[in-house]
KEFI-823755 format. One record per residue (C-alpha): residue number from 1; chain; x, y, z. Coordinates in steps of 0.5 Angstrom, whole numbers. Each point is the difference from the previous one (the first is absolute). Layout:
% residues N
+------+-------+-------+-------+-------+
| resi | chain |     x |     y |     z |
+------+-------+-------+-------+-------+
|  NUM |     A |     X |     Y |     Z |
...
+------+-------+-------+-------+-------+
***
This chain:
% residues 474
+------+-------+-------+-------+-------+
| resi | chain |     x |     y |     z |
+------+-------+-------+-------+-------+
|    1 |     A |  -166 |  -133 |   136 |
|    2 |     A |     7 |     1 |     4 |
|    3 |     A |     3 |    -5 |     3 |
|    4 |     A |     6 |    -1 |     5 |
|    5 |     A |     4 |    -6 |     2 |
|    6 |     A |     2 |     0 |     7 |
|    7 |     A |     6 |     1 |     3 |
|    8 |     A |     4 |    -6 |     3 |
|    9 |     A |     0 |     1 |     8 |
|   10 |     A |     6 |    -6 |     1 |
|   11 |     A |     5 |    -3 |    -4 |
|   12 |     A |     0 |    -7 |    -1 |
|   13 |     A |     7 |    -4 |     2 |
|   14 |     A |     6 |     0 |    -4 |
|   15 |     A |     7 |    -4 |     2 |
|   16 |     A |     5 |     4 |     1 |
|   17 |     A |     7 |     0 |     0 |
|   18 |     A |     2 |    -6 |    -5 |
|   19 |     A |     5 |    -2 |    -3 |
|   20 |     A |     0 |     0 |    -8 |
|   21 |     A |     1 |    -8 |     1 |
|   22 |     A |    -6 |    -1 |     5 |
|   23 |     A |    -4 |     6 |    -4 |
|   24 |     A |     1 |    -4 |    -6 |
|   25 |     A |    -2 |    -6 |     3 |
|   26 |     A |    -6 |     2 |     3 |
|   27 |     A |    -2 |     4 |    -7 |
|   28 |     A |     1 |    -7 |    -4 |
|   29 |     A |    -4 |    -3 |     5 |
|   30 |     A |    -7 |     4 |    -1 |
|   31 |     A |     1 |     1 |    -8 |
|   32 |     A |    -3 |    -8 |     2 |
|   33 |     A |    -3 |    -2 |    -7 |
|   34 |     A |     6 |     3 |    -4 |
|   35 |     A |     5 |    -2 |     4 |
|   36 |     A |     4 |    -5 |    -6 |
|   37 |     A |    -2 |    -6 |     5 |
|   38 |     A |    -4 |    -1 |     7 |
|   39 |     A |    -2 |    -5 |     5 |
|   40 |     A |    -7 |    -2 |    -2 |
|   41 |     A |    -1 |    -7 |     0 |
|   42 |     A |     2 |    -5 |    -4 |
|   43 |     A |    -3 |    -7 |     0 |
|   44 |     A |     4 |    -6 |    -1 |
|   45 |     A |    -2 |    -8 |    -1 |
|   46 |     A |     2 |    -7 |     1 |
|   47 |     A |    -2 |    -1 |    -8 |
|   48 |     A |    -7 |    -4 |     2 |
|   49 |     A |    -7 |     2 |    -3 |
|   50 |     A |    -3 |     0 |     7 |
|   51 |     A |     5 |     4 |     3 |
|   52 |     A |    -3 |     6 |     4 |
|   53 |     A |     5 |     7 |     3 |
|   54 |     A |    -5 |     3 |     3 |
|   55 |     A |    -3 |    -1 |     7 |
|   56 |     A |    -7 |     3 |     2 |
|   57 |     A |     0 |    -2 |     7 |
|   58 |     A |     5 |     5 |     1 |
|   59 |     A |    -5 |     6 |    -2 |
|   60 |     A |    -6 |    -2 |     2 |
|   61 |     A |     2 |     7 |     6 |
|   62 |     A |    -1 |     5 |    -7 |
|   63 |     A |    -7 |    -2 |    -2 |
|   64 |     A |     1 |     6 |    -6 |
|   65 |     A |     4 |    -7 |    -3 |
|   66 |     A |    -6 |    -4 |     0 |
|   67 |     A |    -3 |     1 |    -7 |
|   68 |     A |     7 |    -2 |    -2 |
|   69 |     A |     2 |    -6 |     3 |
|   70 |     A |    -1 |    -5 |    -6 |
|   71 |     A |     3 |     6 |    -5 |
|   72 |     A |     7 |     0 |     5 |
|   73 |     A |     0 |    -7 |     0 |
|   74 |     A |     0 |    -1 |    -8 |
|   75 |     A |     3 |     6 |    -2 |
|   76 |     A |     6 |    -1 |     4 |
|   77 |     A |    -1 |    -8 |    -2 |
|   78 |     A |     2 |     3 |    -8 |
|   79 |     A |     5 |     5 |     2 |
|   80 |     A |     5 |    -5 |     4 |
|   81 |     A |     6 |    -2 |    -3 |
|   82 |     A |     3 |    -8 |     1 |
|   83 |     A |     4 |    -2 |     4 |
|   84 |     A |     5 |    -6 |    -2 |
|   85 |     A |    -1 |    -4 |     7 |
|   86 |     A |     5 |    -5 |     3 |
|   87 |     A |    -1 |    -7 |    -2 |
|   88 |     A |    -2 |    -3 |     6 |
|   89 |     A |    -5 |     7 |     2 |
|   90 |     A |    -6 |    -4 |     0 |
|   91 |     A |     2 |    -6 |     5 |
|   92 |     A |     2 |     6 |     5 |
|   93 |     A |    -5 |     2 |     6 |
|   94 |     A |    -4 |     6 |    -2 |
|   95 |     A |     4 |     4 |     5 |
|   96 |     A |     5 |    -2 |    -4 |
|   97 |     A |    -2 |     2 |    -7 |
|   98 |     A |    -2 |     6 |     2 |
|   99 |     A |     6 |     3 |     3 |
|  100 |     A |     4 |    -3 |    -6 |
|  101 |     A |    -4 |     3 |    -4 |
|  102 |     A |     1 |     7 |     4 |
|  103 |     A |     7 |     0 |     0 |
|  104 |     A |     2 |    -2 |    -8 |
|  105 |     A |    -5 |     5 |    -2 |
|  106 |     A |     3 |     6 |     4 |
|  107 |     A |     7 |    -2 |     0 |
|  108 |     A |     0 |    -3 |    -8 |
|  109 |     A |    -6 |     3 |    -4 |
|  110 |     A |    -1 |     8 |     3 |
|  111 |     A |     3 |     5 |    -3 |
|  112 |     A |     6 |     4 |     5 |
|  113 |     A |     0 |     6 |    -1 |
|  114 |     A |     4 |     6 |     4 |
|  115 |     A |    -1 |     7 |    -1 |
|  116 |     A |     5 |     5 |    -1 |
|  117 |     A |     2 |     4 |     6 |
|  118 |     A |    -4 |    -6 |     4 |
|  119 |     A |     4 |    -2 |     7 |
|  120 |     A |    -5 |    -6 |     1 |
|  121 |     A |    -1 |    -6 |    -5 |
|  122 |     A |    -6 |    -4 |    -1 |
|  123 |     A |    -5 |     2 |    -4 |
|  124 |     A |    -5 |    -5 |    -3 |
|  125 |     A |    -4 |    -4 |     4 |
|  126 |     A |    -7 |     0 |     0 |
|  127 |     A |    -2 |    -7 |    -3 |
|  128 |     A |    -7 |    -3 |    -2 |
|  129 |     A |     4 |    -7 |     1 |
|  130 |     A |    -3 |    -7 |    -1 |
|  131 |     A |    -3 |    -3 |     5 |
|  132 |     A |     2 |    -6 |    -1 |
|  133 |     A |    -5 |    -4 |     1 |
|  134 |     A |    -1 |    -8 |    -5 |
|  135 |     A |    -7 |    -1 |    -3 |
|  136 |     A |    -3 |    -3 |     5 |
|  137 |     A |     2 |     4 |     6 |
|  138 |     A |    -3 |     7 |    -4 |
|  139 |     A |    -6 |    -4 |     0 |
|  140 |     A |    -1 |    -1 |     6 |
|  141 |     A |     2 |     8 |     1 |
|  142 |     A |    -4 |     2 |    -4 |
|  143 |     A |    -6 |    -5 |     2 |
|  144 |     A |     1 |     4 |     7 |
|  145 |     A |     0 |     6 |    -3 |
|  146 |     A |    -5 |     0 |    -4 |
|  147 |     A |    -6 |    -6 |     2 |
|  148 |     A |    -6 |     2 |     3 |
|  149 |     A |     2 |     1 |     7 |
|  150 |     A |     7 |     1 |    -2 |
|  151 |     A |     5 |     7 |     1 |
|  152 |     A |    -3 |     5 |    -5 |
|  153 |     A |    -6 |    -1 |     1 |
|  154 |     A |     0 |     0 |     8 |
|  155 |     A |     4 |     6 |    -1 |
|  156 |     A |    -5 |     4 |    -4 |
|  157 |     A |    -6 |    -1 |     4 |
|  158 |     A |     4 |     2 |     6 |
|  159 |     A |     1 |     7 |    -4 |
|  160 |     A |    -7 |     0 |    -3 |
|  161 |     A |    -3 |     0 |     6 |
|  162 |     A |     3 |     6 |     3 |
|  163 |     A |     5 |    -4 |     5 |
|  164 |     A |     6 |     2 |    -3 |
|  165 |     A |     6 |    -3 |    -3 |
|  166 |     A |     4 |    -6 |     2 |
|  167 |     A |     6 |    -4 |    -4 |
|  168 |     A |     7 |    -4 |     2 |
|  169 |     A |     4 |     7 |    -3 |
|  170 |     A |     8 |     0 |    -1 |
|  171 |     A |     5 |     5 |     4 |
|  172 |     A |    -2 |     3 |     6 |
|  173 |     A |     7 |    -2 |     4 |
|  174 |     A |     6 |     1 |     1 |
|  175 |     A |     5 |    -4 |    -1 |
|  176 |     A |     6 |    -1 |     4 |
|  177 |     A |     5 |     5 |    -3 |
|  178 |     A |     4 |     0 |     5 |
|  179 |     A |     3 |    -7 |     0 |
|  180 |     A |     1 |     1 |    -7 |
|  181 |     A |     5 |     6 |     2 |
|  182 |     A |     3 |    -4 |     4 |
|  183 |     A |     1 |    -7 |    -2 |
|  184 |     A |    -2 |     1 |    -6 |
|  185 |     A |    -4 |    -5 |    -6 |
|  186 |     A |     6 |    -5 |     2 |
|  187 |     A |    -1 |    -1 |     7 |
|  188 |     A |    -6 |    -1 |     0 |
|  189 |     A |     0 |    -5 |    -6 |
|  190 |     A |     4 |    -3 |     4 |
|  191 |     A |    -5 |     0 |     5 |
|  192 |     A |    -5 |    -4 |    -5 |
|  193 |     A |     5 |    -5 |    -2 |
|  194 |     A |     2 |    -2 |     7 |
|  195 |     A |    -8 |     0 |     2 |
|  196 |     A |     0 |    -5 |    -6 |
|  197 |     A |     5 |    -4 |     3 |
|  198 |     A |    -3 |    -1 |     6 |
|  199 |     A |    -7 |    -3 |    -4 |
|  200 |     A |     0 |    -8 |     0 |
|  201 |     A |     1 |    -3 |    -7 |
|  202 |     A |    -8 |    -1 |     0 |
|  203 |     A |    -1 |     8 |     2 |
|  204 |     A |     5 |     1 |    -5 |
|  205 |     A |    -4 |    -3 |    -5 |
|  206 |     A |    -7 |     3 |     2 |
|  207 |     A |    -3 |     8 |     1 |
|  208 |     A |     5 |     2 |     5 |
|  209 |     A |     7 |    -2 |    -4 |
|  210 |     A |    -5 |     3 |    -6 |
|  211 |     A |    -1 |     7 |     3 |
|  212 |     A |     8 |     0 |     2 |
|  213 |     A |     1 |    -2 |    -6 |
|  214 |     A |    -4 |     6 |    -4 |
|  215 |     A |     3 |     5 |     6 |
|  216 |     A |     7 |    -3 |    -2 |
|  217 |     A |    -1 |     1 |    -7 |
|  218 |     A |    -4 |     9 |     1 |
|  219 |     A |     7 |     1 |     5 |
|  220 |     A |     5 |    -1 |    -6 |
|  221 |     A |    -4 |     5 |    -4 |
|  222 |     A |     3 |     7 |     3 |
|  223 |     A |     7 |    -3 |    -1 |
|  224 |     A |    -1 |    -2 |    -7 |
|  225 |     A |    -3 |     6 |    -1 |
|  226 |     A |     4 |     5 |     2 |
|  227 |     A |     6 |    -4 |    -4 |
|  228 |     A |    -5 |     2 |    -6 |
|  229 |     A |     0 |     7 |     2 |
|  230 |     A |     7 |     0 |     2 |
|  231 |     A |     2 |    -2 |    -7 |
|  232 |     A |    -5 |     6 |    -3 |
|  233 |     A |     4 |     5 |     3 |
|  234 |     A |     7 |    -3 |    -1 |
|  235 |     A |    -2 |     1 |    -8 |
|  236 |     A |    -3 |     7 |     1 |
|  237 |     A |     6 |     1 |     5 |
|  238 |     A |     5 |    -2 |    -7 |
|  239 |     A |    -4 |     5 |    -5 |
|  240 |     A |     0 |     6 |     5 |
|  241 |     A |     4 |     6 |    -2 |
|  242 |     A |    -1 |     4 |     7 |
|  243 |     A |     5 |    -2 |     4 |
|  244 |     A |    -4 |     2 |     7 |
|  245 |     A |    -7 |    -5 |    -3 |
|  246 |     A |     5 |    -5 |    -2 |
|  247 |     A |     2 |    -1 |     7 |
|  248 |     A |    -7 |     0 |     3 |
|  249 |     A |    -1 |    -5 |    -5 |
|  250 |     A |     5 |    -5 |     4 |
|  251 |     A |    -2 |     2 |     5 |
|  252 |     A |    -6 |    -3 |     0 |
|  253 |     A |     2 |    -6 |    -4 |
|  254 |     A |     5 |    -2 |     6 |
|  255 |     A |    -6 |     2 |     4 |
|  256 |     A |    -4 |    -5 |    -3 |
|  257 |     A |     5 |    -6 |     0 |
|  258 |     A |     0 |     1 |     8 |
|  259 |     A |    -9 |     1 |     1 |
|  260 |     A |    -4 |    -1 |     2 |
|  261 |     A |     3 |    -7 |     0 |
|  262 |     A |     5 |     2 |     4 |
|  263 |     A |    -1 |     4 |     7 |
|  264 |     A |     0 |     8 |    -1 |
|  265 |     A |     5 |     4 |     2 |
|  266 |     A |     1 |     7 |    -3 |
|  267 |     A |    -7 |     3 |     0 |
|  268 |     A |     0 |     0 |    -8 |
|  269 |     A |     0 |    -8 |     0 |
|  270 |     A |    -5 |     1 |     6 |
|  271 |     A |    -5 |     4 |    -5 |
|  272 |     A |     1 |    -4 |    -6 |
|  273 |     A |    -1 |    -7 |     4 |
|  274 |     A |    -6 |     2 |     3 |
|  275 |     A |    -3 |     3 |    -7 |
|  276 |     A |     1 |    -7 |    -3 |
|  277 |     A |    -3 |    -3 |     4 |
|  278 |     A |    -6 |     3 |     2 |
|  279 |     A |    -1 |     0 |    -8 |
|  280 |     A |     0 |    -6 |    -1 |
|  281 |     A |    -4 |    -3 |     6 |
|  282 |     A |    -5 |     6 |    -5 |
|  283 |     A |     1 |    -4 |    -6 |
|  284 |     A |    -2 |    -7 |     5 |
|  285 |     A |    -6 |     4 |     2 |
|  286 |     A |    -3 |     1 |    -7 |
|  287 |     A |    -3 |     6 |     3 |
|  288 |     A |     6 |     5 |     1 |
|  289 |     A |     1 |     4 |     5 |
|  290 |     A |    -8 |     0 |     5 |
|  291 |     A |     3 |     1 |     7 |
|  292 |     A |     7 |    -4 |    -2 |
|  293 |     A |     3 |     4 |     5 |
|  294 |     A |     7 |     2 |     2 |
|  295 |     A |    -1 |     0 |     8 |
|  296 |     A |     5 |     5 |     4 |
|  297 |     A |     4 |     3 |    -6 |
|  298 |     A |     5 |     4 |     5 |
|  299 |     A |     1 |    -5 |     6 |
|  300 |     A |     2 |    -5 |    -5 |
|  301 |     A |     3 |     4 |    -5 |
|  302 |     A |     4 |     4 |     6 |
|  303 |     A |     6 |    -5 |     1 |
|  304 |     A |     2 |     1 |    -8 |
|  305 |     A |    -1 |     7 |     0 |
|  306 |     A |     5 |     1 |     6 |
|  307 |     A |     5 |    -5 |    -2 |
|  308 |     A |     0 |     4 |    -8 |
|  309 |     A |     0 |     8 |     4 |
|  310 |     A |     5 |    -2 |     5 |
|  311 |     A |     4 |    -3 |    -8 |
|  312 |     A |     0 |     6 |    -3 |
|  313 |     A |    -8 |    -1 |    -3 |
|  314 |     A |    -3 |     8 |    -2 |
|  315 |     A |    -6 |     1 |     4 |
|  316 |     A |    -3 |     2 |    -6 |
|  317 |     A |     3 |    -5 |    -5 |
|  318 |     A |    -3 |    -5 |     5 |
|  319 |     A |    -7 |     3 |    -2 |
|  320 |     A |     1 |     0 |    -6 |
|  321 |     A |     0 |    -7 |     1 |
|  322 |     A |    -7 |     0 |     4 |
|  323 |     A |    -3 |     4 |    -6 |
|  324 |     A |     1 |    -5 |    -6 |
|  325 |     A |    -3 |    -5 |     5 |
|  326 |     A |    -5 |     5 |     0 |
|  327 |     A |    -1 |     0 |    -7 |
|  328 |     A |     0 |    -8 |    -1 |
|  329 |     A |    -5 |    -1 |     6 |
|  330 |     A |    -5 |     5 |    -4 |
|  331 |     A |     1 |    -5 |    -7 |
|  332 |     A |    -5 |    -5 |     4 |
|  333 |     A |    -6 |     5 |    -3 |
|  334 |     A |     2 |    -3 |    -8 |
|  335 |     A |    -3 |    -6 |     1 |
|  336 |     A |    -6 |     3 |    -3 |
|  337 |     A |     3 |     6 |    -3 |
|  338 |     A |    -5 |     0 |    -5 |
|  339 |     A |    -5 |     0 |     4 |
|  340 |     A |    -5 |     6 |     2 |
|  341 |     A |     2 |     7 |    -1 |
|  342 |     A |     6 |     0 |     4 |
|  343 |     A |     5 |    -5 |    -2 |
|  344 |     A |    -1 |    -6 |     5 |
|  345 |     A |     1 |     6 |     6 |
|  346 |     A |    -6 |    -2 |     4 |
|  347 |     A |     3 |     1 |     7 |
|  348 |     A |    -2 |    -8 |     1 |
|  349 |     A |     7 |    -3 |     0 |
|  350 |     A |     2 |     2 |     7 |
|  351 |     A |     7 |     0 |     2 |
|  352 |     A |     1 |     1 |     6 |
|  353 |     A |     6 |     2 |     6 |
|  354 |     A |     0 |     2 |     7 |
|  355 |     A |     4 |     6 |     3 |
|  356 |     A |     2 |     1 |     7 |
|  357 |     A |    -4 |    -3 |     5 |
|  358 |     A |     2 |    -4 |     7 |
|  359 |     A |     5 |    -5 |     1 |
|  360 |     A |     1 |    -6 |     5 |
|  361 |     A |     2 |     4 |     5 |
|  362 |     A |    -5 |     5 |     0 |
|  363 |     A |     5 |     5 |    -4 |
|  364 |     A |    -2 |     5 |    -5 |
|  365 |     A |     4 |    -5 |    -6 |
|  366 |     A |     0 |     8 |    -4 |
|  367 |     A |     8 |     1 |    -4 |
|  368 |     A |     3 |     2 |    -6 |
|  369 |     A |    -4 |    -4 |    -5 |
|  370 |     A |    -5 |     2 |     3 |
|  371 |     A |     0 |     7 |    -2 |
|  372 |     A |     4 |    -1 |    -7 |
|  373 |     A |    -7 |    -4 |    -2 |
|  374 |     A |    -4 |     5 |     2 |
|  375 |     A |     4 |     5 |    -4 |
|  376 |     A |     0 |    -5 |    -5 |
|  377 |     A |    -7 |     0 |     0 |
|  378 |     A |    -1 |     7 |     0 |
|  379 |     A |     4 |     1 |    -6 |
|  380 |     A |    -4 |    -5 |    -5 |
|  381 |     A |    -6 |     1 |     2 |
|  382 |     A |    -5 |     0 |    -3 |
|  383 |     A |     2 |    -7 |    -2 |
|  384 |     A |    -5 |    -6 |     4 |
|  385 |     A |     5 |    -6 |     0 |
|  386 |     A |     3 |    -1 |     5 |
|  387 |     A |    -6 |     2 |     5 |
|  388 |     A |     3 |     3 |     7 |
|  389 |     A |    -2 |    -1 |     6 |
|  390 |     A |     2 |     3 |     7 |
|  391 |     A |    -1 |    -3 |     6 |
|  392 |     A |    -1 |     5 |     7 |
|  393 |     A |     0 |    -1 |     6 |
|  394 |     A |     0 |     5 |     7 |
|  395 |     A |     8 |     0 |    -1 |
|  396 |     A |     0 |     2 |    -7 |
|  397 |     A |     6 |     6 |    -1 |
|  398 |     A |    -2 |     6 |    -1 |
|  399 |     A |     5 |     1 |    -6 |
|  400 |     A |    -4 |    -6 |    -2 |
|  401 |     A |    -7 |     3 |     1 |
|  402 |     A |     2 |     7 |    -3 |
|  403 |     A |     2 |    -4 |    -7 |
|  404 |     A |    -6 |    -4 |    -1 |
|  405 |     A |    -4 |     5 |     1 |
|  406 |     A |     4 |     5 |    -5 |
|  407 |     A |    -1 |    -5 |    -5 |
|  408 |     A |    -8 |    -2 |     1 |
|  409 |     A |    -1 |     8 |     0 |
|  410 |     A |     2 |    -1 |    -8 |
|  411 |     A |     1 |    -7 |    -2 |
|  412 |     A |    -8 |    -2 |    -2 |
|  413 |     A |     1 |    -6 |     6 |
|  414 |     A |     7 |    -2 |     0 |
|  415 |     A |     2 |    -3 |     5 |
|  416 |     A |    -5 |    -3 |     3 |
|  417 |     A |    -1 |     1 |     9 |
|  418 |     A |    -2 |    -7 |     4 |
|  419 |     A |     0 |     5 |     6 |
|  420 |     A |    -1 |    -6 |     5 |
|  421 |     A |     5 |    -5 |     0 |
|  422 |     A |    -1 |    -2 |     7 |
|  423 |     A |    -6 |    -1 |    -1 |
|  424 |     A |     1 |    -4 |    -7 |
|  425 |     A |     5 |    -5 |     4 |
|  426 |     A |    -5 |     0 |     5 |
|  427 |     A |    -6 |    -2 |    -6 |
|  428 |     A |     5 |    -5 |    -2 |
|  429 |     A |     2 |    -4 |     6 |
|  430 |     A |    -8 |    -1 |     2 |
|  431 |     A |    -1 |    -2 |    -7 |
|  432 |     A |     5 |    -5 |     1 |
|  433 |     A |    -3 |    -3 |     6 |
|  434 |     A |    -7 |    -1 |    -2 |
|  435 |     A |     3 |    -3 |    -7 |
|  436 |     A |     4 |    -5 |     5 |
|  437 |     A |     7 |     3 |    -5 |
|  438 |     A |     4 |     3 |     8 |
|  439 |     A |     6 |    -4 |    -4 |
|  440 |     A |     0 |     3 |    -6 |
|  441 |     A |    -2 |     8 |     2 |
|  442 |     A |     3 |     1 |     7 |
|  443 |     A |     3 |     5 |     4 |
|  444 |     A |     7 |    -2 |    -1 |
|  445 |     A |    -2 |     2 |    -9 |
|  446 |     A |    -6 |     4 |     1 |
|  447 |     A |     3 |     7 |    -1 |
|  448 |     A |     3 |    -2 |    -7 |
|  449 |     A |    -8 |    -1 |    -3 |
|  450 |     A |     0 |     5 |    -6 |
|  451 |     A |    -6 |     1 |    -5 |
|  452 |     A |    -3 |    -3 |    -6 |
|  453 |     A |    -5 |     1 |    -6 |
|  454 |     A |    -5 |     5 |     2 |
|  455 |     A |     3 |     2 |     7 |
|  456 |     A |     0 |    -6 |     5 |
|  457 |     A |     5 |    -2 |     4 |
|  458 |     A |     3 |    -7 |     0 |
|  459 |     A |     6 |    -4 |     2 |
|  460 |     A |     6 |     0 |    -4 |
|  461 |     A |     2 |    -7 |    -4 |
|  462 |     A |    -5 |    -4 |     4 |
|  463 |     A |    -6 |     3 |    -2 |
|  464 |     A |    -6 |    -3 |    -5 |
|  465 |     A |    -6 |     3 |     3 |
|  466 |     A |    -3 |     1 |    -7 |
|  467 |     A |    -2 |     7 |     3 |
|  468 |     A |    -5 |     2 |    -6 |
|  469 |     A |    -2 |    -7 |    -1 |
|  470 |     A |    -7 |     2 |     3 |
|  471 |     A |    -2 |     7 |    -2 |
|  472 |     A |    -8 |     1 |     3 |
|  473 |     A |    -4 |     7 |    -1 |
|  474 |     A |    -2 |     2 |     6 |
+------+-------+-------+-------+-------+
***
């Protein structure tokens, strides 16, 4: 019997017009399971026989983990490695432990590697980090977990029965990146030490002075972090025998002695600021990446790029810049790398960020980054980290009409159009009026609202809406 094969009527995207840094990094990441070393979780321990890393709650919303709940648990318990905890850890609130723990493990136990070629430092972070939890606070955990009534069983007969999925997830939100930019990890250190401050001696002693305490401890973590990976590059920067890579290397090392402790003020200390610490609100969630979102990239990213370009910046160094934090956003997928077929790479730890879209004014905010992203975005499809999402509304340019739609005619769906962003804002302001929040989603800052997890809109730096909470089959 003859046969035939048919013959391809489209071709799938390929990137286009990279650099042999970019391609060479985009390549190293997809040999995934070969690379010399990834992300995948490493889980780490107080040392205690009832320690636990993982935290099932946070997965009660992927019923296909529910036959290994109890298997993540031990497995991850055998694998963890033992943290030397400070003498007093065990009297400290479990706020406080738990932030301890977070930044001695990111800052003195991960490994903090750079890759060759690579603008962007920060590498390793996705944790299975003790919960930190005393005997008797795991036994009263686990007996709302596991009793009669309690979390999983409930969970379970919510499902069983066909009602959908329901669990208190991680991410879905989008921190306040911005700040970070422009006051940087100090100001709003000093912001928590004077809200400390303010507290009674009794306040001081109890949950509030406890919390800002932790919160204290979690806002020196990207300093001392960045000194670490500042002294990564020195050391790479002293074996360097190309002269233009040499230099990169400093520079990235000044960079990392400035943010993101500092405020941002080149466009490269911008970028690198906001991949620090957008990795490590990650590696807190123990979950990396599902809707930890990075809001309006080009309003907030704009005045860095204005100030680098206006300085002698390249527009395409500048890109080159946006694709190695491309190639970082994607290294969320390690996590479970060795799971499935596909490397850990299941579209399900979404990233996303928000292009163009109306301004307080009522303005098209549409400028040069803009485009730059979008160009970015062409360039290195098809790639899923970060995913981008173009706001449109009856003003849009036509240069920008004519370019998403160029790029969706060949890019298998990036970006994505929220073709209604009048209509969007206006969802918006209802839904804060009927949930009495006017104060927090108002029409002085609705129009900065951006998009998180599976597509929903919510507000930026004050927004924990737990919007996959609740998943009903309808």
């Amino acid at each position: 019997m003859n046969t035939t094969t048919a013959t391809a009527q489209f071709a799938i995207k390929e990137p286009r017009g990279l650099s042999p840094r970019i391609t060479w990094l985009r390549d190293y990441f997809f040999s995934g399971v070969e690379r010399p070393w990834n992300n995948e979780f490493m889980p780490w321990s107080t040392g205690t026989p009832w320690d636990v890393q993982y935290d099932e709650i946070s997965y009660y919303i992927v019923p296909e983990t529910y036959a290994f709940l109890q298997t993540f648990r031990s497995s991850f318990h055998q694998m963890a490695r033992t943290v030397h905890l400070h003498d007093d850890f065990w009297k400290w609130s479990l706020p406080e432990r738990r932030a301890w723990f977070v930044k001695e493990v990111m800052v003195n136990y991960m490994p903090h590697e750079v890759l060759p070629g690579d603008l962007i430092a920060g590498s390793r972070f996705n944790l299975q980090a003790s919960r930190c939890w005393t005997k008797k606070e795991l036994q009263e955990r686990d007996r709302l977990i596991y009793g009669k009534k309690g979390a999983r069983a409930m969970m379970k007969w919510f499902h069983d029965h066909g009602f959908g999925n329901s669990g208190a997830t991680s991410g879905h939100l989008i921190p306040d990146y911005k700040r970070v930019l422009v006051e940087g990890w100090k100001g709003i250190y000093e912001d928590l030490m004077a809200r400390y401050y303010e507290l009674s001696d009794r306040e001081k002693s109890g949950p509030r002075g406890a919390q800002l305490h932790a919160m204290m401890t979690a806002a020196l973590m990207p300093k001392e972090l960045a000194a670490v990976y500042a002294g990564e590059c020195l050391r790479l920067a002293a074996k360097e025998s190309t002269p233009s890579r040499k230099e990169e290397l400093k520079q990235m090392a000044a960079n990392l002695e400035r943010v993101p402790w500092e405020p941002s003020v080149t466009f490269h200390e911008a970028v690198q600021a906001l991949w620090l610490s957008h990795m490590l609100v990650m590696s807190d969630e123990n979950y990396p990446g599902p809707g930890v979102s990075f809001g309006r990239l080009d309003q907030y990213l704009l005045p860095y790029w204005d100030h680098s370009i206006r300085n002698g910046m390249d527009r395409e160094f500048g890109k080159e810049i946006l694709k190695c934090f491309w190639v970082h956003s994607n290294t969320a997928y390690d996590a479970m790398i060795r799971v499935g077929g596909n490397q850990g790479i299941t579209a399900g730890f979404g990233q996303l960020f928000n292009l163009s879209g109306l301004g307080a004014d009522g303005a098209d905010m549409t400028n040069d980054l803009s485009y730059a992203l979008l160009e970015v975005i062409d360039e290195m499809t098809p790639i899923l980290e970060p995913k981008p999402n173009v706001r449109l509304h009856r003003n849009s340019p036509e240069k920008l009409m004519d370019t998403v739609v160029s790029m969706i005619s060949s890019n298998q769906g990036a970006p994505f159009l929220l073709n209604f962003d009048e209509r969007s804002m206006a969802g918006m302001l209802r839904e804060a009026k009927r949930s009495g929040v006017g104060h927090l989603i108002n029409e002085s800052n609705v129009h900065e609202y951006a998009s998180v997890g599976c597509l929903e809109n919510t507000m930026v730096g004050n927004d924990r809406s737990g919007t996959v909470d609740n998943n009903l089959n309808l």
